[in-house]
Backbone atoms as SQL, in Angstrom:
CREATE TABLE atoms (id INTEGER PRIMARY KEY, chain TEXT, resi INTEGER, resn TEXT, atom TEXT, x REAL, y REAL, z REAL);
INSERT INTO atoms VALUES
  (1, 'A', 1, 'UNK', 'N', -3.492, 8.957, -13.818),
  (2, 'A', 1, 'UNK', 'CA', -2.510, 8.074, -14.421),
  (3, 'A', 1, 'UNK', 'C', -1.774, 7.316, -13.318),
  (4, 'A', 2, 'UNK', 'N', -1.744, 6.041, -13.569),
  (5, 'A', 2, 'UNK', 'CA', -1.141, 5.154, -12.655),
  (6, 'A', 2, 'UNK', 'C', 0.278, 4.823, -13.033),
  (7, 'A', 3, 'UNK', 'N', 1.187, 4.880, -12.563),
  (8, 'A', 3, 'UNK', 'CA', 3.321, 4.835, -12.751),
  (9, 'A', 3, 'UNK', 'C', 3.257, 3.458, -11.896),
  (10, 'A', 4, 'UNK', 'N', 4.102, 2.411, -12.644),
  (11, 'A', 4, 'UNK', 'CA', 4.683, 0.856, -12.173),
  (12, 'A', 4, 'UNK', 'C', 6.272, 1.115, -12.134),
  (13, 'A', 5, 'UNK', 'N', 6.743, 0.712, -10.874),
  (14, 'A', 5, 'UNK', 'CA', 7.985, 0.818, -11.000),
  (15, 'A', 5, 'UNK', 'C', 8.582, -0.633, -11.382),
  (16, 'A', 6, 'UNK', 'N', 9.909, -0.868, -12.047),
  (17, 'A', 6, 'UNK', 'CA', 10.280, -1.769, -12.721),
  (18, 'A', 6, 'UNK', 'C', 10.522, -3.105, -12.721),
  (19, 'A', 7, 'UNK', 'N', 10.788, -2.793, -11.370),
  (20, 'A', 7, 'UNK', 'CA', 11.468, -4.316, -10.550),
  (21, 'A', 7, 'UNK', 'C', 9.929, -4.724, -9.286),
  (22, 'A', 8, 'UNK', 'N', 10.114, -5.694, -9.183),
  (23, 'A', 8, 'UNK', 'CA', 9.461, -6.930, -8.171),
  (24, 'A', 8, 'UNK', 'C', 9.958, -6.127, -6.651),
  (25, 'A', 9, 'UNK', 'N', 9.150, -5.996, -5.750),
  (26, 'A', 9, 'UNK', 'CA', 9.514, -5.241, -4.638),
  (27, 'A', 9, 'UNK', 'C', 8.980, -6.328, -3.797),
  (28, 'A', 10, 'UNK', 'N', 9.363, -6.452, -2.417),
  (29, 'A', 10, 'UNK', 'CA', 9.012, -7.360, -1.315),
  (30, 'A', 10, 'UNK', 'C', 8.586, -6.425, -0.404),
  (31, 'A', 11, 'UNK', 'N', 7.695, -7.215, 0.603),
  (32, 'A', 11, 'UNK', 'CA', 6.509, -5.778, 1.129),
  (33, 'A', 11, 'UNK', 'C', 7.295, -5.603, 2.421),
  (34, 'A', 12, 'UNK', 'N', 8.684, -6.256, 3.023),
  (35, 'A', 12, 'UNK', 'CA', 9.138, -5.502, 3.539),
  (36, 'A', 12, 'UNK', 'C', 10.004, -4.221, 3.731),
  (37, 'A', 13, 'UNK', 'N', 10.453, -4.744, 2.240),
  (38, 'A', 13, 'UNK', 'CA', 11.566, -3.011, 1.246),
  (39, 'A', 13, 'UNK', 'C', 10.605, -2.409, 0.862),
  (40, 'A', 14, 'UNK', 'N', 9.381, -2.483, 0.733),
  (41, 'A', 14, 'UNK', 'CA', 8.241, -1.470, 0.478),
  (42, 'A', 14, 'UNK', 'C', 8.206, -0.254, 1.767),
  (43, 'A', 15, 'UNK', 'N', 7.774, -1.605, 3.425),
  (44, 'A', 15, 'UNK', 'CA', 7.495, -1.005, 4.243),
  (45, 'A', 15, 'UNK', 'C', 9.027, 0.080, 4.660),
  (46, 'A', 16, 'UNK', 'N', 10.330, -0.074, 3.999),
  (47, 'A', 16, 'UNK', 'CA', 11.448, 0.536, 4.777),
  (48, 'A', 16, 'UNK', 'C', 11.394, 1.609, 3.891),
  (49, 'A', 17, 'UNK', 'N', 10.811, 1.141, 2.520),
  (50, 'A', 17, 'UNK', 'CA', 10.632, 2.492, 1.318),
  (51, 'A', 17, 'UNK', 'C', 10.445, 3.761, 1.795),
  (52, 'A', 18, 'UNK', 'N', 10.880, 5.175, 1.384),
  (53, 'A', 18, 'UNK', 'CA', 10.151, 6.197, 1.632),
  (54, 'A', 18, 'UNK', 'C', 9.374, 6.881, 1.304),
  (55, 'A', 19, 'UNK', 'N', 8.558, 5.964, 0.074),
  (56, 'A', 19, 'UNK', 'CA', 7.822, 5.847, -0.929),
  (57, 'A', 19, 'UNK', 'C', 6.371, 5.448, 0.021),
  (58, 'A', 20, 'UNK', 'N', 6.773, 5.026, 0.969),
  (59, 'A', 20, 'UNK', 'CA', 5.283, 4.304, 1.916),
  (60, 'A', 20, 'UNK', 'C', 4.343, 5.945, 1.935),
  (61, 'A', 21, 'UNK', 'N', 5.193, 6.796, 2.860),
  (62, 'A', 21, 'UNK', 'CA', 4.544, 7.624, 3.462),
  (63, 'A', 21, 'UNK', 'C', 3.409, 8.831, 1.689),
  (64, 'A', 22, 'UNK', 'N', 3.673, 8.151, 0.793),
  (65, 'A', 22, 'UNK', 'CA', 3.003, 9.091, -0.503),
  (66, 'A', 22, 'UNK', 'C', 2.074, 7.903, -0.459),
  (67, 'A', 23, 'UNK', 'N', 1.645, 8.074, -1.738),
  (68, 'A', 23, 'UNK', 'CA', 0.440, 7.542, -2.242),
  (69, 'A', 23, 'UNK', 'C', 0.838, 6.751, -2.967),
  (70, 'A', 24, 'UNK', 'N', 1.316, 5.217, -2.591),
  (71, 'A', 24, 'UNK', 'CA', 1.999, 4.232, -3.486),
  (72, 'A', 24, 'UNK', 'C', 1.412, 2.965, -2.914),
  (73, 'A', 25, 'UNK', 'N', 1.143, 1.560, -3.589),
  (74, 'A', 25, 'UNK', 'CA', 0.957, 0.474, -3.462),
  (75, 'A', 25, 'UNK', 'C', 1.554, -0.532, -3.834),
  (76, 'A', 26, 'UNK', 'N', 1.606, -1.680, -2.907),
  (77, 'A', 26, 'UNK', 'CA', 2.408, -2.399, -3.731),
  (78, 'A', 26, 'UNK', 'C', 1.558, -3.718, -4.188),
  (79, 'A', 27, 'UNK', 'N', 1.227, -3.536, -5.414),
  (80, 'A', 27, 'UNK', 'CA', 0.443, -4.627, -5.900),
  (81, 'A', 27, 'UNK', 'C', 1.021, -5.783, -6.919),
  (82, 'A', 28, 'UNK', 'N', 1.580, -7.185, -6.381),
  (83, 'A', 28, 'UNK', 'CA', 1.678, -8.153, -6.879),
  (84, 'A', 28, 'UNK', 'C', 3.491, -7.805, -7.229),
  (85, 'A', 29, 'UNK', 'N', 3.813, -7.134, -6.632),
  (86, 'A', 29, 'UNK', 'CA', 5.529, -7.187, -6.514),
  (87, 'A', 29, 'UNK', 'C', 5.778, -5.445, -6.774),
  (88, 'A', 30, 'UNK', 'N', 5.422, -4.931, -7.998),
  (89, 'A', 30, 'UNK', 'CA', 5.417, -3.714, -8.241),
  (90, 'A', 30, 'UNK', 'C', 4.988, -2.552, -7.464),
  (91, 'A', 31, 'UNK', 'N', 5.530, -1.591, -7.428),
  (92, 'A', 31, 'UNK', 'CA', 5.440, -0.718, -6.259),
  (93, 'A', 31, 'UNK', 'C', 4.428, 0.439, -7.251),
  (94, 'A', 32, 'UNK', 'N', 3.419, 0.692, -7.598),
  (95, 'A', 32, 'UNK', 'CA', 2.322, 1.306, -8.216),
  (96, 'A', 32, 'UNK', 'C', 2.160, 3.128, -7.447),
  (97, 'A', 33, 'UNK', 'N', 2.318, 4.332, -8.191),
  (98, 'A', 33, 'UNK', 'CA', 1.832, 5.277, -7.462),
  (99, 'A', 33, 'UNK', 'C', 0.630, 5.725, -7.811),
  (100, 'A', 34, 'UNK', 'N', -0.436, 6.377, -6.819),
  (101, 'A', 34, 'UNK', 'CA', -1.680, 6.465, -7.006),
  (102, 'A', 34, 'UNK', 'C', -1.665, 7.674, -6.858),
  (103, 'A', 35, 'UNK', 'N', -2.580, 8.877, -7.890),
  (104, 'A', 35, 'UNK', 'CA', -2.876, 9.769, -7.932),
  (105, 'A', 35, 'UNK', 'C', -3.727, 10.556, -6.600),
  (106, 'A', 36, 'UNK', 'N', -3.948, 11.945, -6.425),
  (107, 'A', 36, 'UNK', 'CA', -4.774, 11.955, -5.498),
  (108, 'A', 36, 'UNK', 'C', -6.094, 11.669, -6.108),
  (109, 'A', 37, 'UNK', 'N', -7.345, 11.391, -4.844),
  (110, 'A', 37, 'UNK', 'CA', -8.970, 11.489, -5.633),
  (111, 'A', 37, 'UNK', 'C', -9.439, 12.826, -6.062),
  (112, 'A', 38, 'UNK', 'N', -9.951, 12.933, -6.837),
  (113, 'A', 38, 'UNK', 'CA', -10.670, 14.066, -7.748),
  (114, 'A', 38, 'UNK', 'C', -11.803, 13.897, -6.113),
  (115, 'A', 39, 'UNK', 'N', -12.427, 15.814, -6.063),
  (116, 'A', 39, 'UNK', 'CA', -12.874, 16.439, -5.713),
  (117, 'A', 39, 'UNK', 'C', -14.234, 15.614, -5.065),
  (118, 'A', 40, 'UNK', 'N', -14.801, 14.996, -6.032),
  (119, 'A', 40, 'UNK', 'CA', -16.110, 13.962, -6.093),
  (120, 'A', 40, 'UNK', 'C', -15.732, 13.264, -5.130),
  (121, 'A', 41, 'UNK', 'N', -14.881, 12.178, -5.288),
  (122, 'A', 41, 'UNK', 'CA', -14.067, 11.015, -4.989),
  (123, 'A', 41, 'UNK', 'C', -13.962, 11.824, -3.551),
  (124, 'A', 42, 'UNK', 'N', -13.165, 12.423, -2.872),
  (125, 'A', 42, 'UNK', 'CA', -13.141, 13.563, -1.705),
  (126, 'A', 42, 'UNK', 'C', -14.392, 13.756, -0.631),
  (127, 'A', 43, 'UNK', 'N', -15.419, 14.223, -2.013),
  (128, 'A', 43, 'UNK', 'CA', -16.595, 14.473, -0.818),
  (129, 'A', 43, 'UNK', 'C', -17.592, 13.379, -0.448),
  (130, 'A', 44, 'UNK', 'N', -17.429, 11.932, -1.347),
  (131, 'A', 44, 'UNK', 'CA', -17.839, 10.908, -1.473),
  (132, 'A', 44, 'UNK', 'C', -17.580, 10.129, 0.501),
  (133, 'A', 45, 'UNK', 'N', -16.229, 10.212, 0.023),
  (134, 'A', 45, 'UNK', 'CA', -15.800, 9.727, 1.052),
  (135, 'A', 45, 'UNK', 'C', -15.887, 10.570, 2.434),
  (136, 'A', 46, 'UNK', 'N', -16.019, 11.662, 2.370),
  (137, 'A', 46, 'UNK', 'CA', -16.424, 12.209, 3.634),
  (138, 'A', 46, 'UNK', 'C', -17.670, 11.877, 4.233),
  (139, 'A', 47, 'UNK', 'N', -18.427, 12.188, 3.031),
  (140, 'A', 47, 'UNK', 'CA', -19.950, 11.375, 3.642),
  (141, 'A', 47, 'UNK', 'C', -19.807, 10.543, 4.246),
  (142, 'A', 48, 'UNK', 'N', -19.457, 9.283, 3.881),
  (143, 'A', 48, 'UNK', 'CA', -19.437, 7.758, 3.965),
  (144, 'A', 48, 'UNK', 'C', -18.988, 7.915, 5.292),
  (145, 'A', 49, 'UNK', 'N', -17.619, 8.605, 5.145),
  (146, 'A', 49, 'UNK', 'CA', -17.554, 8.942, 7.076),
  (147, 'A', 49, 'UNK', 'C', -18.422, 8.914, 8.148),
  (148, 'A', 50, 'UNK', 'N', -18.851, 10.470, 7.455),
  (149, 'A', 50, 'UNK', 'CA', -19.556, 11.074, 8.522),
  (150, 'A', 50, 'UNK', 'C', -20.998, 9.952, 9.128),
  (151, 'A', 51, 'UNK', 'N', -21.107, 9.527, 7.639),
  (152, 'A', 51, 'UNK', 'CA', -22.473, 8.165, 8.227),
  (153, 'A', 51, 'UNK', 'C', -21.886, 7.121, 8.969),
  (154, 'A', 52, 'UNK', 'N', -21.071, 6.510, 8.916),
  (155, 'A', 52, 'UNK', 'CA', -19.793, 5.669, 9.782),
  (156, 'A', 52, 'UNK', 'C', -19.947, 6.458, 11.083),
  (157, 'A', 53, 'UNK', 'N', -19.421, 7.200, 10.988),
  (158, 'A', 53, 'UNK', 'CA', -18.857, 7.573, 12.383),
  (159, 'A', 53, 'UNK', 'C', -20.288, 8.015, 13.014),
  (160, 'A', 54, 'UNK', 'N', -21.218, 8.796, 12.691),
  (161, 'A', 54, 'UNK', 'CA', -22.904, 8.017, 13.388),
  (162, 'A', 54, 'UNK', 'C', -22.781, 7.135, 13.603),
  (163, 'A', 55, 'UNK', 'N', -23.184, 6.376, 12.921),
  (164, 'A', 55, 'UNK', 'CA', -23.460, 4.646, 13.136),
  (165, 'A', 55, 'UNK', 'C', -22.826, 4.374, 14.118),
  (166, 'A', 56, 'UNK', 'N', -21.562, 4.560, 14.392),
  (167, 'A', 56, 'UNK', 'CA', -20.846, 4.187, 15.449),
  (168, 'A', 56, 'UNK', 'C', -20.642, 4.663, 16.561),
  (169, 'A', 57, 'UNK', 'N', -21.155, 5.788, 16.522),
  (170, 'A', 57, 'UNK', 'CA', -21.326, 6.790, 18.040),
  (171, 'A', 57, 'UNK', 'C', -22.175, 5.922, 18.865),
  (172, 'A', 58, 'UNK', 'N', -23.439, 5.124, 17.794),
  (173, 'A', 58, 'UNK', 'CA', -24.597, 4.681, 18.778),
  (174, 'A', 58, 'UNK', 'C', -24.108, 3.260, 18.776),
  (175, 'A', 59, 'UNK', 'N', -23.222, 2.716, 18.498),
  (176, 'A', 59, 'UNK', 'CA', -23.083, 1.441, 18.878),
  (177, 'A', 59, 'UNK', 'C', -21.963, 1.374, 20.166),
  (178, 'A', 60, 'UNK', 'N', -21.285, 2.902, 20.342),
  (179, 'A', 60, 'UNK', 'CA', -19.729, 2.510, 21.149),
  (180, 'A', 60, 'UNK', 'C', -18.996, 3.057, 20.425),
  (181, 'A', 61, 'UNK', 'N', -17.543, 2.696, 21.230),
  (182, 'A', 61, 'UNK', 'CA', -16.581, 3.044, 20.418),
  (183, 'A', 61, 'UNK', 'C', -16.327, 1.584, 19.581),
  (184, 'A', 62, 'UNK', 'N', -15.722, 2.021, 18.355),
  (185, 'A', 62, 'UNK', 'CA', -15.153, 1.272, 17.081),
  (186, 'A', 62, 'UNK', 'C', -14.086, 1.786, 16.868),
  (187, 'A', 63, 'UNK', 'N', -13.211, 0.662, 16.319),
  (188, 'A', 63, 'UNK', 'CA', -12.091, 1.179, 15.605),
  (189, 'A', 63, 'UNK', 'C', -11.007, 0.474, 16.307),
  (190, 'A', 64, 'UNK', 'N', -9.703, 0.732, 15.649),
  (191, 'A', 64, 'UNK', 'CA', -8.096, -0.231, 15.552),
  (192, 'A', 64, 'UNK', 'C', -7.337, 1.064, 15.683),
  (193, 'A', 65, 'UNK', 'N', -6.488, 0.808, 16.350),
  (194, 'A', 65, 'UNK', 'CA', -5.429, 1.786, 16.554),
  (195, 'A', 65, 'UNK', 'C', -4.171, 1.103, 15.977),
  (196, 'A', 66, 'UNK', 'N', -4.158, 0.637, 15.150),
  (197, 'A', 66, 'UNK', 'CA', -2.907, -0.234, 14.282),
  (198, 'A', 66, 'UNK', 'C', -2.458, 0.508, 12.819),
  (199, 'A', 67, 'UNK', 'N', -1.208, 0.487, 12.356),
  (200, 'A', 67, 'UNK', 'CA', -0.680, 0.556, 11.344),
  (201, 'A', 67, 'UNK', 'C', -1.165, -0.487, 10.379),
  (202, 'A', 68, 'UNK', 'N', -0.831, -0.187, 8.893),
  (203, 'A', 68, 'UNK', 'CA', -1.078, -1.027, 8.087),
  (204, 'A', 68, 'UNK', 'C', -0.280, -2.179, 8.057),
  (205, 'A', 69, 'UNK', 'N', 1.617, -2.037, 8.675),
  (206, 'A', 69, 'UNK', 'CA', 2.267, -2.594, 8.591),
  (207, 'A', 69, 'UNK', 'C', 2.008, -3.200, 10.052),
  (208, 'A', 70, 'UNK', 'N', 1.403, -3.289, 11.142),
  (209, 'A', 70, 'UNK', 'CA', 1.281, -4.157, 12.296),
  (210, 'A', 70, 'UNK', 'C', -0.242, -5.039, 12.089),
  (211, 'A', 71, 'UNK', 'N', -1.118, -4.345, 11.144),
  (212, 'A', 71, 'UNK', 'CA', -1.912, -5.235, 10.485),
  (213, 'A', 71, 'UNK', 'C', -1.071, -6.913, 9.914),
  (214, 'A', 72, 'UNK', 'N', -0.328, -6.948, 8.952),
  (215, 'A', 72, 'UNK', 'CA', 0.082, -7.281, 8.571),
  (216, 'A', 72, 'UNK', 'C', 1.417, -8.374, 9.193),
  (217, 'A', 73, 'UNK', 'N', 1.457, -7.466, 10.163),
  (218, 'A', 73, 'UNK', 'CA', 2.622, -8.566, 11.223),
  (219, 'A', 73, 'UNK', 'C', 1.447, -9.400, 11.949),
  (220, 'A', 74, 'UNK', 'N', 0.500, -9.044, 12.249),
  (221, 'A', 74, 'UNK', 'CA', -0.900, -9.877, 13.222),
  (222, 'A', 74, 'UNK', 'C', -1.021, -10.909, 12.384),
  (223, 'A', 75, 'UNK', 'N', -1.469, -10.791, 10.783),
  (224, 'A', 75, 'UNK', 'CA', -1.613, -11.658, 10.103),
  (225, 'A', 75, 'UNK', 'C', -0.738, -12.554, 9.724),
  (226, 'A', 76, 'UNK', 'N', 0.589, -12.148, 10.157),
  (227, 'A', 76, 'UNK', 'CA', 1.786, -13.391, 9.563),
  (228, 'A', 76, 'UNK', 'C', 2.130, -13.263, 8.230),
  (229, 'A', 77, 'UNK', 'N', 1.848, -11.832, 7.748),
  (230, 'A', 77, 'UNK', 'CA', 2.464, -11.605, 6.461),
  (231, 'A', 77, 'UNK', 'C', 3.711, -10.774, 6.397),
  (232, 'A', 78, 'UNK', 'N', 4.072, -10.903, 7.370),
  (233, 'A', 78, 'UNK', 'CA', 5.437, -10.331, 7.565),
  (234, 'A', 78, 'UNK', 'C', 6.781, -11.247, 8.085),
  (235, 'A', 79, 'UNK', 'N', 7.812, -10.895, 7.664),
  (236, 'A', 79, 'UNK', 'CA', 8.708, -12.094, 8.385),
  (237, 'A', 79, 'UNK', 'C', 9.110, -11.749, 9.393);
């Protein structure tokens, strides 16, 4: 089950929220909380990992050492 909270949120009172650090999104103003994944959903994604992170052993290293919220300052979606 997905919970909408009431009011229009701006994604920088999102990012000061203490609501960031759970399982919440903020989609199209509303601050949305997301359940955890079922068990499936869990081992799905581990796979997908574990084949990722192969794949990428033999290419090098991969990967971003960035926050979601310094993502987001790179892009200029932040003020």
């Amino acid at each position: 089950m997905v919970q909408r909270s009431p009011t229009i949120t701006t994604l920088e009172t999102f990012w000061a929220s203490p609501q960031v650090n759970g399982r919440y999104e903020l989609i199209n103003g509303p601050i949305i909380s997301q359940w955890a994944p079922k068990r499936c959903h869990s081992k799905t994604q581990r796979a997908l990992l574990r084949l990722l992170e192969a794949w990428g052993d033999s290419k090098g290293e991969v990967g971003l050492n960035l926050t979601a919220q310094q993502v987001f300052q790179k892009a200029g979606l932040l003020g």
